[in-house]
The first five atom37 places (N, CA, C, CB, O) and aatype in JSON, in Angstrom:
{
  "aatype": [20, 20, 20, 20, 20, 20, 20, 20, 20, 20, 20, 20, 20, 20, 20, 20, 20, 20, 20, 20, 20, 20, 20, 20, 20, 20, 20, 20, 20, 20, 20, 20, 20, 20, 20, 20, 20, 20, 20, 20, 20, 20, 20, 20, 20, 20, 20, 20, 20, 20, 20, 20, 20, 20, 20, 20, 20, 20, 20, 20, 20, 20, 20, 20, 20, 20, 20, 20, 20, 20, 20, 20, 20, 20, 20, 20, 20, 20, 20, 20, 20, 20, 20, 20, 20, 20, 20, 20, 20, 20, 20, 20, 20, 20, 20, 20, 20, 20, 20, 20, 20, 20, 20, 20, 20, 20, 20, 20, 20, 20],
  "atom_mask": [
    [1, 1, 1, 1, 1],
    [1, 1, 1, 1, 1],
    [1, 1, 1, 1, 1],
    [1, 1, 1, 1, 1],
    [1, 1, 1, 1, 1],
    [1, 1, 1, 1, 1],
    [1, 1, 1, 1, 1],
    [1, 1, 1, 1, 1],
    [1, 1, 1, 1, 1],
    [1, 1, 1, 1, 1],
    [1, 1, 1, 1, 1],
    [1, 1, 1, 1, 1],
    [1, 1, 1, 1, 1],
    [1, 1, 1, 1, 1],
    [1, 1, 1, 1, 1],
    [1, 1, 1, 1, 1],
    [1, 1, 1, 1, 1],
    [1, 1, 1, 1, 1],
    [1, 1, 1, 1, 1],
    [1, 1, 1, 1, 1],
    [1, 1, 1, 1, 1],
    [1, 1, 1, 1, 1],
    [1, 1, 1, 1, 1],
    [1, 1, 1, 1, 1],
    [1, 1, 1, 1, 1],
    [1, 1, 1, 1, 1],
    [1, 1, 1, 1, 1],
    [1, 1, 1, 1, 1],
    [1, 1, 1, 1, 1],
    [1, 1, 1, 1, 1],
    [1, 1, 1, 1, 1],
    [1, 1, 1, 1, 1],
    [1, 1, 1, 1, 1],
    [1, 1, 1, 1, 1],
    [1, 1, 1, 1, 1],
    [1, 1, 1, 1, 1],
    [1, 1, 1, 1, 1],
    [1, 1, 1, 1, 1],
    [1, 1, 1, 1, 1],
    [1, 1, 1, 1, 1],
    [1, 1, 1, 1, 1],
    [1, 1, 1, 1, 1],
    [1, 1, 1, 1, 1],
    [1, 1, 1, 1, 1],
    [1, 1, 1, 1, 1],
    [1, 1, 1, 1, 1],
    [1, 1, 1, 1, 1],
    [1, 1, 1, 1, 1],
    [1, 1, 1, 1, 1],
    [1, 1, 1, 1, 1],
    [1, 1, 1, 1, 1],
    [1, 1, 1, 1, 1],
    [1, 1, 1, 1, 1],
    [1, 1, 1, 1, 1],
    [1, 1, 1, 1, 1],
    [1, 1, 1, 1, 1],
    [1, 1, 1, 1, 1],
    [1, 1, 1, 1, 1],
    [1, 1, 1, 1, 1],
    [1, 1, 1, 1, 1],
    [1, 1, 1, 1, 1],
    [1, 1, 1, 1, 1],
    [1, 1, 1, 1, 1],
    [1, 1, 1, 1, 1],
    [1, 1, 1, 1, 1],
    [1, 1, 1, 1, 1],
    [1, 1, 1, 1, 1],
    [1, 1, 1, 1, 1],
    [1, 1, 1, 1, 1],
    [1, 1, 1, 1, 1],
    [1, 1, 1, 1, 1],
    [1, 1, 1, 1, 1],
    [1, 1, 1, 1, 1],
    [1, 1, 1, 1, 1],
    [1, 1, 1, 1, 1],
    [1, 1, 1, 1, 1],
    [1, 1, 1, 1, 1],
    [1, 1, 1, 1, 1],
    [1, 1, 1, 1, 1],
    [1, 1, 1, 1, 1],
    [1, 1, 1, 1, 1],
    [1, 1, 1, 1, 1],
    [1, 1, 1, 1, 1],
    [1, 1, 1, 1, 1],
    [1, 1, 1, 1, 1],
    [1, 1, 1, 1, 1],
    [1, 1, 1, 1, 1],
    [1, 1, 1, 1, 1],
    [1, 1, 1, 1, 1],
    [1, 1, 1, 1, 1],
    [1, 1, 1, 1, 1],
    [1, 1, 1, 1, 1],
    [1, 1, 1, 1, 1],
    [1, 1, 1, 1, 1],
    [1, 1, 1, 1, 1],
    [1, 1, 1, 1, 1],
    [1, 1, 1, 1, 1],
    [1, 1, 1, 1, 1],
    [1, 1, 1, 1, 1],
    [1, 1, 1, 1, 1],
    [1, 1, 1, 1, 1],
    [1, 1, 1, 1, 1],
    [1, 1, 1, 1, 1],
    [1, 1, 1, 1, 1],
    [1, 1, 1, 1, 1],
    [1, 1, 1, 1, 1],
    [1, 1, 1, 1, 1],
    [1, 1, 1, 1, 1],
    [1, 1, 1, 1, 1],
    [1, 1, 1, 1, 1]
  ],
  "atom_positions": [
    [[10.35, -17.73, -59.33], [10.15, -18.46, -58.1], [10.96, -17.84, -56.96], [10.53, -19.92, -58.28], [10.73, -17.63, -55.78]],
    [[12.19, -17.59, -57.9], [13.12, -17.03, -56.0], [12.58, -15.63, -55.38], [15.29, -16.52, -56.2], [12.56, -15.23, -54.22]],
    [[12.09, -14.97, -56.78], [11.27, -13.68, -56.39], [10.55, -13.85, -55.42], [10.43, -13.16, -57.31], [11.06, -13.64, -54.32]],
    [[9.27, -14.23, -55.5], [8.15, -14.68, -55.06], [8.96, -14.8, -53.07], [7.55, -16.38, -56.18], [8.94, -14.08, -52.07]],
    [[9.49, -15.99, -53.4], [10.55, -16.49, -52.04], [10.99, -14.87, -50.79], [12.56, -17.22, -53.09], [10.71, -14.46, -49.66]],
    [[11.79, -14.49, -51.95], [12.2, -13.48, -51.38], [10.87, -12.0, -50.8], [13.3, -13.13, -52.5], [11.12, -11.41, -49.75]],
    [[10.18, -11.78, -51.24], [8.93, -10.76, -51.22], [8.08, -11.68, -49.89], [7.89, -10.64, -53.1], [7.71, -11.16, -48.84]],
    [[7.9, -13.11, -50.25], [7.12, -13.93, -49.19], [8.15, -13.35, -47.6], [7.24, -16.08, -49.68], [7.77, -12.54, -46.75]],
    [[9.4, -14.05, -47.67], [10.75, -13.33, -46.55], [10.17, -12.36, -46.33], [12.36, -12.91, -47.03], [9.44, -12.37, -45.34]],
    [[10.25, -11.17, -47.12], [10.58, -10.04, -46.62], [9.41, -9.19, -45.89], [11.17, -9.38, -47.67], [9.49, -8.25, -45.1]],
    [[8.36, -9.81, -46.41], [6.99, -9.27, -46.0], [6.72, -10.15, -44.36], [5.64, -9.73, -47.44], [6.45, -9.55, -43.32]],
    [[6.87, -11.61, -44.46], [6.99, -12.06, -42.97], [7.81, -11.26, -41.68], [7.65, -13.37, -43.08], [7.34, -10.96, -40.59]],
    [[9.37, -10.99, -42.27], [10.09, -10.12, -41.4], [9.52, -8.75, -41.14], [11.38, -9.98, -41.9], [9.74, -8.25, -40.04]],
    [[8.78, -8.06, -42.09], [8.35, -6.87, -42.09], [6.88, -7.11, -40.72], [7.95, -6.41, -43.9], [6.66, -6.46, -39.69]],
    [[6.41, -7.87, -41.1], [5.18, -8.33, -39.93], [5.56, -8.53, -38.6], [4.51, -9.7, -40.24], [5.11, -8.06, -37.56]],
    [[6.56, -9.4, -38.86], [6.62, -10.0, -37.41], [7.66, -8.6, -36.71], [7.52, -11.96, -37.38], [7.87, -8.56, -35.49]],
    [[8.16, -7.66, -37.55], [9.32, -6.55, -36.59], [7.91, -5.47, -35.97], [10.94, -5.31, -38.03], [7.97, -4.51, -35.2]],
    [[6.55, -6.16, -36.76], [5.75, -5.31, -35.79], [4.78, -5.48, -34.64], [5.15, -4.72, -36.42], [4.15, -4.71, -33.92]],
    [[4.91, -6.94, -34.77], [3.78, -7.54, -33.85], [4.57, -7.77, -32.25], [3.14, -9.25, -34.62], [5.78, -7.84, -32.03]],
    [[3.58, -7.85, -31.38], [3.88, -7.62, -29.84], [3.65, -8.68, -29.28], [3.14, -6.61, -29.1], [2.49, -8.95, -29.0]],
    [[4.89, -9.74, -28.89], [4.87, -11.11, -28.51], [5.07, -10.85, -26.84], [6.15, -12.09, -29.34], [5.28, -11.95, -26.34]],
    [[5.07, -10.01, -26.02], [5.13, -10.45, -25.14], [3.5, -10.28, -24.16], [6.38, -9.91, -24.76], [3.12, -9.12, -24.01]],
    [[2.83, -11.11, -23.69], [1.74, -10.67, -22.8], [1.83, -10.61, -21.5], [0.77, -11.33, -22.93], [2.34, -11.64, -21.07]],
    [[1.61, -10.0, -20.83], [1.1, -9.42, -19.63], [0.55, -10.3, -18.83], [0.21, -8.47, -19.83], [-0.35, -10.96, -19.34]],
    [[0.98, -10.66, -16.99], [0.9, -11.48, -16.3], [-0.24, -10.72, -16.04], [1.91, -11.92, -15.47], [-0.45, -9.63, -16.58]],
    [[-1.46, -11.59, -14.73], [-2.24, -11.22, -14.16], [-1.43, -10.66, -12.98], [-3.2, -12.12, -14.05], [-1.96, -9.59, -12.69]],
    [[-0.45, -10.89, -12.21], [0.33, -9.92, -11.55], [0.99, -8.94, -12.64], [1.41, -10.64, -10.66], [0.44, -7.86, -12.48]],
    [[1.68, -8.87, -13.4], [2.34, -7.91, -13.97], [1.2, -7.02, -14.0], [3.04, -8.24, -15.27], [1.16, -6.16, -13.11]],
    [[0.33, -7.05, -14.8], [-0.77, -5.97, -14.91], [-1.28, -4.94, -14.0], [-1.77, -6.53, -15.13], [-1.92, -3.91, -14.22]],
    [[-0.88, -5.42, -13.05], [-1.42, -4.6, -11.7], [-0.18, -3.5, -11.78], [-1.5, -5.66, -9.96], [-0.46, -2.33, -11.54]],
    [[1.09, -3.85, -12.08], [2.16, -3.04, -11.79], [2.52, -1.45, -12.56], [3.21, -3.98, -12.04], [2.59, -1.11, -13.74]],
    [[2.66, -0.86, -11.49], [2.61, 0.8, -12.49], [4.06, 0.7, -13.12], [2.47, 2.65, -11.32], [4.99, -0.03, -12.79]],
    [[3.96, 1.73, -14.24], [5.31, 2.14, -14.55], [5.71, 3.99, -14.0], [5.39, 1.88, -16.39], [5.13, 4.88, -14.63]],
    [[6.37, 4.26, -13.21], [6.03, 5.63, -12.36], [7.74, 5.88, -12.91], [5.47, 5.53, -10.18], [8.63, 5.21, -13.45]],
    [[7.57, 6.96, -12.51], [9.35, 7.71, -12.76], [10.0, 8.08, -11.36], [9.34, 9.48, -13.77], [9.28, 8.23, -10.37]],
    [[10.9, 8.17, -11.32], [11.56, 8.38, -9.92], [11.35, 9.67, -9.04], [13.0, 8.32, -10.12], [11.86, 9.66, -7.92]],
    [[10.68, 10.74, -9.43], [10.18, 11.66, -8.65], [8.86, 10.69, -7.63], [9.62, 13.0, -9.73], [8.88, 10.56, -6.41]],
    [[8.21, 10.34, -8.24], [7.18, 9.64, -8.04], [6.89, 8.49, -6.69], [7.17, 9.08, -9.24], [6.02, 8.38, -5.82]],
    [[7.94, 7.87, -7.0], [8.76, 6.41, -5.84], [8.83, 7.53, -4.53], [11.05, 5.57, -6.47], [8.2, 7.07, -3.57]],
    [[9.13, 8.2, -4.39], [9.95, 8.92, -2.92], [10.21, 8.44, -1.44], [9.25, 10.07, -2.54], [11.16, 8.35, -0.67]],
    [[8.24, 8.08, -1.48], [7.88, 7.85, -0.13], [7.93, 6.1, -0.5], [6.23, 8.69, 0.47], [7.59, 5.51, 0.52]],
    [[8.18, 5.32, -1.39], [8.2, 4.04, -1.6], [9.11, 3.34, -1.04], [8.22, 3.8, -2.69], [10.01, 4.02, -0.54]],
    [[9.22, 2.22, -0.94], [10.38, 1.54, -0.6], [10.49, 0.36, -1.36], [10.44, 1.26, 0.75], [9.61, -0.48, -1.51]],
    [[12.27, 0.34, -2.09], [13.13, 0.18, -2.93], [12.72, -1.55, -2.56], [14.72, 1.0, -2.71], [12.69, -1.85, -1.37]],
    [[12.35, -2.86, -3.8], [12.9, -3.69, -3.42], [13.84, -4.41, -4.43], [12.07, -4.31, -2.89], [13.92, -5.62, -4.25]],
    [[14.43, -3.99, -5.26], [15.57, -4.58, -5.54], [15.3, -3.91, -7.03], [15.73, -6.32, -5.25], [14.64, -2.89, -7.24]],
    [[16.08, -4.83, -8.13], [16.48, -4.39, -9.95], [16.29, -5.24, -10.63], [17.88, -4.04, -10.48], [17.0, -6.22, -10.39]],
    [[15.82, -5.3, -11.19], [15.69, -5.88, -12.64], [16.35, -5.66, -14.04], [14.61, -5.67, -12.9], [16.72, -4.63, -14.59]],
    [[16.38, -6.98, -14.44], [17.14, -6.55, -15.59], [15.82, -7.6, -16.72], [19.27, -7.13, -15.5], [15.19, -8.64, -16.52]],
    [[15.89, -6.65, -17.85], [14.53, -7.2, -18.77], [15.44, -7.29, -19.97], [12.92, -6.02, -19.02], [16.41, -6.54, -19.96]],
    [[15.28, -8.08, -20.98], [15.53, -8.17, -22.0], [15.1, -9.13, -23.41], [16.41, -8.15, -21.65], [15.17, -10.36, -23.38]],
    [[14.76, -8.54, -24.35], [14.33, -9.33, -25.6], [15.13, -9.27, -27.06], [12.94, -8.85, -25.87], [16.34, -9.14, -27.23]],
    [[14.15, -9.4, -27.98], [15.04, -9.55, -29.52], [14.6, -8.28, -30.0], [14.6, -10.96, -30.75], [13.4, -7.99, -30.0]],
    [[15.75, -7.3, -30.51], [15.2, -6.03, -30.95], [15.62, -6.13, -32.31], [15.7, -4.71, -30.19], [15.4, -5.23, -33.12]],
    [[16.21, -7.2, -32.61], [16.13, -6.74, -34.33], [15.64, -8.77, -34.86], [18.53, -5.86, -35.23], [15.83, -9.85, -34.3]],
    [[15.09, -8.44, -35.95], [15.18, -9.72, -36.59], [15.52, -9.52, -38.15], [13.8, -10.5, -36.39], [15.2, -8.72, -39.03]],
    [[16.48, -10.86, -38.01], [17.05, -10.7, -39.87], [17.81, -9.45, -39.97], [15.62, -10.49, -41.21], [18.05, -9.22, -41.15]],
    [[18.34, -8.44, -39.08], [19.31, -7.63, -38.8], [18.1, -6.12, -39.07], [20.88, -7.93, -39.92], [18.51, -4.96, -39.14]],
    [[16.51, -6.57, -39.19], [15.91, -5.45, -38.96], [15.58, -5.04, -37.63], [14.93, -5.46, -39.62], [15.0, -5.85, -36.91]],
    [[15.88, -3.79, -37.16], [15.26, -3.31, -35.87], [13.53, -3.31, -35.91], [15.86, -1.72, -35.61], [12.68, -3.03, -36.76]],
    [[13.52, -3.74, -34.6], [11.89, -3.44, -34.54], [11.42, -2.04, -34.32], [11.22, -4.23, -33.38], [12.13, -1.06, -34.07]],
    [[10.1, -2.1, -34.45], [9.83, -0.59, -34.06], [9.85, -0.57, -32.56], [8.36, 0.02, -34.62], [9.36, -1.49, -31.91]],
    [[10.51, 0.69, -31.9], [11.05, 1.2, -30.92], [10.47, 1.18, -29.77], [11.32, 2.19, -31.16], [10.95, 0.91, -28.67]],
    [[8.88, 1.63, -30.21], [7.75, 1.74, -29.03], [7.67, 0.48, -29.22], [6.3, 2.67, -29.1], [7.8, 0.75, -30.41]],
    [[7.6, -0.46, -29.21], [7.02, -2.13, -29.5], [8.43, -2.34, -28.59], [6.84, -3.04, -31.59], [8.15, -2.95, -27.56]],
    [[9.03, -2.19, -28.63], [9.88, -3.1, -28.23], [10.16, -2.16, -26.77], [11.19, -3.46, -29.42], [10.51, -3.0, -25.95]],
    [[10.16, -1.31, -26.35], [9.88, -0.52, -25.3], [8.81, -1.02, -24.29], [9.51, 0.68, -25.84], [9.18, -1.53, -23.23]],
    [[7.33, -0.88, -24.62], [6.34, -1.47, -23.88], [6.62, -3.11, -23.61], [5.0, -1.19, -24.64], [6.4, -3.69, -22.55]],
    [[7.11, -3.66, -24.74], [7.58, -5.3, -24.43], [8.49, -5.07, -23.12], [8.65, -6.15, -25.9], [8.15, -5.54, -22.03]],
    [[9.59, -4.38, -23.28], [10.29, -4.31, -22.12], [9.47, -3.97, -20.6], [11.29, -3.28, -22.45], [9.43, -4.49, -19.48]],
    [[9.01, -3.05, -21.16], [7.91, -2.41, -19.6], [6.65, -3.71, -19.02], [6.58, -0.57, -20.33], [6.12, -3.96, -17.94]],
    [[6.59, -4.27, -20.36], [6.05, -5.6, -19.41], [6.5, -6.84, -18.73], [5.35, -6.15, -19.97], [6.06, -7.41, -17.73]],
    [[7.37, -7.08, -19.42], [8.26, -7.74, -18.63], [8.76, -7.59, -17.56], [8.98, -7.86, -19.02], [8.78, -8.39, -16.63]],
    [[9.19, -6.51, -17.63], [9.75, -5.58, -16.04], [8.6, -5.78, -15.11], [10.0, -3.57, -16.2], [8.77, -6.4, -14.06]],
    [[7.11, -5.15, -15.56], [6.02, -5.73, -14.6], [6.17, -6.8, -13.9], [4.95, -6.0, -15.17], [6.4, -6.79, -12.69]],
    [[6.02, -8.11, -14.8], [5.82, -9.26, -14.51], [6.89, -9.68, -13.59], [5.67, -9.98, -15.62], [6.52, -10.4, -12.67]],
    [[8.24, -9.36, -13.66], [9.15, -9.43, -12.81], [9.32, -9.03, -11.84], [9.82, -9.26, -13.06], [10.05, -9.56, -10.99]],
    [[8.42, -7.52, -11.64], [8.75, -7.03, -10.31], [7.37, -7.29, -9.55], [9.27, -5.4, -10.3], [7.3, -7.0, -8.36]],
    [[6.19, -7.88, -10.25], [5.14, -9.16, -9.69], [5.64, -10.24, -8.63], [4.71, -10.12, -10.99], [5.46, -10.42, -7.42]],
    [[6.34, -10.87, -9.61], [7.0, -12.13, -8.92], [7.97, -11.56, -7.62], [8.03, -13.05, -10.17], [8.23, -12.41, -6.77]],
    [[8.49, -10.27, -7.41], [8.88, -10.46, -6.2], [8.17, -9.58, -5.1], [10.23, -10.28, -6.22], [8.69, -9.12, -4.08]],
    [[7.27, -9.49, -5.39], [6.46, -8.4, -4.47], [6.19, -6.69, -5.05], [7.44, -8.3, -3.01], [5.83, -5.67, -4.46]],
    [[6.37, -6.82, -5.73], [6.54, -5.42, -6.44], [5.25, -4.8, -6.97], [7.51, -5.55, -7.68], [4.47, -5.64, -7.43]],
    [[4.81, -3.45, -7.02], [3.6, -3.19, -7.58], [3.91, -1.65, -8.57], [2.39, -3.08, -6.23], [2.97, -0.88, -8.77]],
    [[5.12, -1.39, -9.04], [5.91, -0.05, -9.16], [7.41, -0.52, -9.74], [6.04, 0.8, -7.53], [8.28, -1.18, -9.17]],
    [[7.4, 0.19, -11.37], [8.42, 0.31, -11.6], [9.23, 1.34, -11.86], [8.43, -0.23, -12.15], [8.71, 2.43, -11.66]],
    [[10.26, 1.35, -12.22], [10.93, 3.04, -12.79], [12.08, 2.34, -13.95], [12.07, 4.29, -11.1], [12.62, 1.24, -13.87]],
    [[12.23, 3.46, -15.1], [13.3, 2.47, -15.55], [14.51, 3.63, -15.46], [13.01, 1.64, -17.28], [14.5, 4.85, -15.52]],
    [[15.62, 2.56, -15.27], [16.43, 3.58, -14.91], [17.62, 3.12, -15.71], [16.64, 3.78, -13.34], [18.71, 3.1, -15.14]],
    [[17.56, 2.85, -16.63], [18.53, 2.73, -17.91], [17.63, 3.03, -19.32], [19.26, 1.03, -17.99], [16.41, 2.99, -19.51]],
    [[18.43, 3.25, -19.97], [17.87, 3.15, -21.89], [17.86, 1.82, -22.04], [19.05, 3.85, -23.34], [18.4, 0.91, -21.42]],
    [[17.11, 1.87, -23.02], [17.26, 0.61, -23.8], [18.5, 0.25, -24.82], [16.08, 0.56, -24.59], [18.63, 0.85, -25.88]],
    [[19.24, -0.58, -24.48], [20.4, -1.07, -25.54], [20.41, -2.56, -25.68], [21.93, -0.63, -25.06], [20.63, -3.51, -24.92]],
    [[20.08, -2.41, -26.93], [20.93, -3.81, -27.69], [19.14, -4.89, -27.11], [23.33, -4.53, -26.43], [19.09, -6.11, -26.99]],
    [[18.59, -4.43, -27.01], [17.15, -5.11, -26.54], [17.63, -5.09, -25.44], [16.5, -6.57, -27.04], [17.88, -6.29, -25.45]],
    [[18.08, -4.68, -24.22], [17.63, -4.8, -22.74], [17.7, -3.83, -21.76], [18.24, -5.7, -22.17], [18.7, -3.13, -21.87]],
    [[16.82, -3.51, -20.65], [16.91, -2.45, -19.74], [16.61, -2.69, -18.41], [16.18, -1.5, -20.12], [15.89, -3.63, -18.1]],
    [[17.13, -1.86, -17.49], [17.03, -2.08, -16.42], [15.81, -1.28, -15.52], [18.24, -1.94, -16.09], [15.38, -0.19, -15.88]],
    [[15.36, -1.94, -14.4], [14.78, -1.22, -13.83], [14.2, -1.47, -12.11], [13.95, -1.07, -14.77], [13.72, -2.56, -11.79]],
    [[14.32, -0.46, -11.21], [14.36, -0.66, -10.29], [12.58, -1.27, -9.79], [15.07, 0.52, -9.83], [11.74, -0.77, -10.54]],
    [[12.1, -1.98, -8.95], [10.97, -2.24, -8.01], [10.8, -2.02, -7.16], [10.66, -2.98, -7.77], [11.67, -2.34, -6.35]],
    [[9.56, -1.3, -6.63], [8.8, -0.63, -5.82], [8.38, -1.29, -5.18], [8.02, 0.03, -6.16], [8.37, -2.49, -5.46]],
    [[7.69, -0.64, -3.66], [6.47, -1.43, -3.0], [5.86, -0.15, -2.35], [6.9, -2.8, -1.78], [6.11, 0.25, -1.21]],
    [[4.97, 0.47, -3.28], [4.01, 1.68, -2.89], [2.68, 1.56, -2.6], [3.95, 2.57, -3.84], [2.2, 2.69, -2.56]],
    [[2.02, 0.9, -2.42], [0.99, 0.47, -2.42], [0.52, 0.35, -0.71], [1.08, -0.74, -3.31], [0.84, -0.62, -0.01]],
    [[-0.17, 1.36, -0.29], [-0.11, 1.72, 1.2], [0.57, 2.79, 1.47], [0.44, 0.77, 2.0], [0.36, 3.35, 2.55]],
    [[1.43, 3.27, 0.63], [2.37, 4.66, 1.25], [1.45, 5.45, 0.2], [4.52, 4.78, 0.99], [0.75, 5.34, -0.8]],
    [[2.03, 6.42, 1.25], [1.56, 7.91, -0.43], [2.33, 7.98, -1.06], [1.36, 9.64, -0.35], [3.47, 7.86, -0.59]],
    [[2.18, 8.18, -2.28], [2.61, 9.09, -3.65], [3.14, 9.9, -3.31], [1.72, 9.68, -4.53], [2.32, 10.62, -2.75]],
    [[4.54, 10.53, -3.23], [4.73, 12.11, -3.2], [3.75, 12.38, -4.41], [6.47, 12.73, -3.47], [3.56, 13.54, -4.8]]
  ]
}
């Protein structure tokens, strides 16, 4: 029985360190993720800070999963303040990253 218990655990944690809980605003969606060459001619409106659960049961999730979770969030955040452009301008640690918001949309692209 505790077998069973334990394999049932371990296979749930194994699932859920792969599945992608965060969704995407109808503003977030619109929002690019661009790199800082990119921004030039943009103008800066402020930072964000994003953060989620990167490990469960002391397992790390997988990396890209928890990466794009971050990059949507960041969307959705830099939605809510006018933003259509992100950049990230930290790593990811400990589940959270930072990242600056854009407003390019009308300017050119370098």
């Amino acid at each position: 029985m505790i077998r069973i218990t334990t394999i049932a655990l371990l296979a749930s944690i194994l699932v859920a360190t792969g599945c992608s809980w965060v969704k995407p605003t109808p503003g977030g969606e619109k929002v690019r993720v661009l790199n800082a060459d990119e921004v030039a001619t943009c103008k800066e409106l402020g930072k964000t800070t994003v953060s989620l659960v990167d490990k469960i049961a002391g397992i790390k999730r997988n990396p890209q999963k928890v990466q794009k979770e971050l990059e949507t969030l960041a969307r959705t955040s830099a939605a809510n303040i006018g933003g259509d452009t992100i950049v990230p301008i930290s790593e990811i640690q400990d589940g959270q990253q930072r990242f600056a918001v854009y407003k390019c949309v009308g300017l050119p692209l370098k």
